[in-house]
C-alpha positions as CSV (number, residue, x, y, z in Angstrom):
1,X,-2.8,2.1,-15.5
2,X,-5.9,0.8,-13.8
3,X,-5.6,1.4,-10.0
4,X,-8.7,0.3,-8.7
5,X,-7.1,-2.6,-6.7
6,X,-4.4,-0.4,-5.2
7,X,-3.6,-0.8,-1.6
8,X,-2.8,2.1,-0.2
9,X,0.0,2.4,2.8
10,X,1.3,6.0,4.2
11,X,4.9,6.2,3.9
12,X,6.8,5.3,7.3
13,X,8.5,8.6,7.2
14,X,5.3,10.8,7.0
15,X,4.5,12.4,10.0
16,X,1.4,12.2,11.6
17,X,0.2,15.8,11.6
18,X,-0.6,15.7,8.3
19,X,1.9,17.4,6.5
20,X,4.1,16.1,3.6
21,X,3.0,12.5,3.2
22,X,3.5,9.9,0.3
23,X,0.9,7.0,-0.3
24,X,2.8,4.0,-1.8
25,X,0.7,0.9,-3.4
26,X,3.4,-1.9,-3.7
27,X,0.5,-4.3,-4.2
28,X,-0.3,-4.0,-8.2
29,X,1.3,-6.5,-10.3
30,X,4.8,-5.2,-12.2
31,X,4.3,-1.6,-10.7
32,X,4.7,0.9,-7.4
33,X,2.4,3.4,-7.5
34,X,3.2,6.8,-5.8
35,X,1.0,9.8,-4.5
36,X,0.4,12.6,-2.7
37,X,-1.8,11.7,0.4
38,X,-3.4,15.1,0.8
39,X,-4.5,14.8,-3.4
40,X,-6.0,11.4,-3.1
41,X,-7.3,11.6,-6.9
42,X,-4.4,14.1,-7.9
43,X,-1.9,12.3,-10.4
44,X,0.1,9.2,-9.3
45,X,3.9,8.1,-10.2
46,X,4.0,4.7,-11.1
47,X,7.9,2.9,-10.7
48,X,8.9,-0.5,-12.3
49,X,9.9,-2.5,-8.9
50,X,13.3,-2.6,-9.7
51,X,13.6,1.4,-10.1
52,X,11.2,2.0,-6.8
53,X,13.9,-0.1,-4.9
54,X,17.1,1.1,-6.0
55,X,15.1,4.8,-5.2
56,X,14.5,3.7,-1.9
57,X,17.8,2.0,-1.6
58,X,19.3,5.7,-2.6
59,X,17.2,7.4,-0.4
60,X,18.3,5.4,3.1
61,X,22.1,6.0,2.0
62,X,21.5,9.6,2.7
């Protein structure tokens, strides 16, 4: 998977004193990509769209 053009957001719900934060990159064509803010060039999780959003969707259910 070739991130090179990823654009890199923080998650809304990371906090900002640096603790437990998720980078998402919704900008790459037919993929999410997922990763640990504090491991910048750790592994990523890529998601189909589809999948990311009914994970999301899950999520804000509680």
């Amino acid at each position: 998977m070739e991130l090179t053009r990823a654009s890199w957001r923080k998650s809304s719900r990371s906090n900002s004193t640096g603790g437990n934060c998720v980078e998402v990159a919704d900008n790459l064509p037919g993929v999410v990509a997922v990763r640990d803010s504090k491991d910048q060039g750790g592994p990523v999780l890529a998601f189909e769209p589809n999948a990311w959003r009914a994970f999301v969707s899950e999520l804000s259910r509680g």
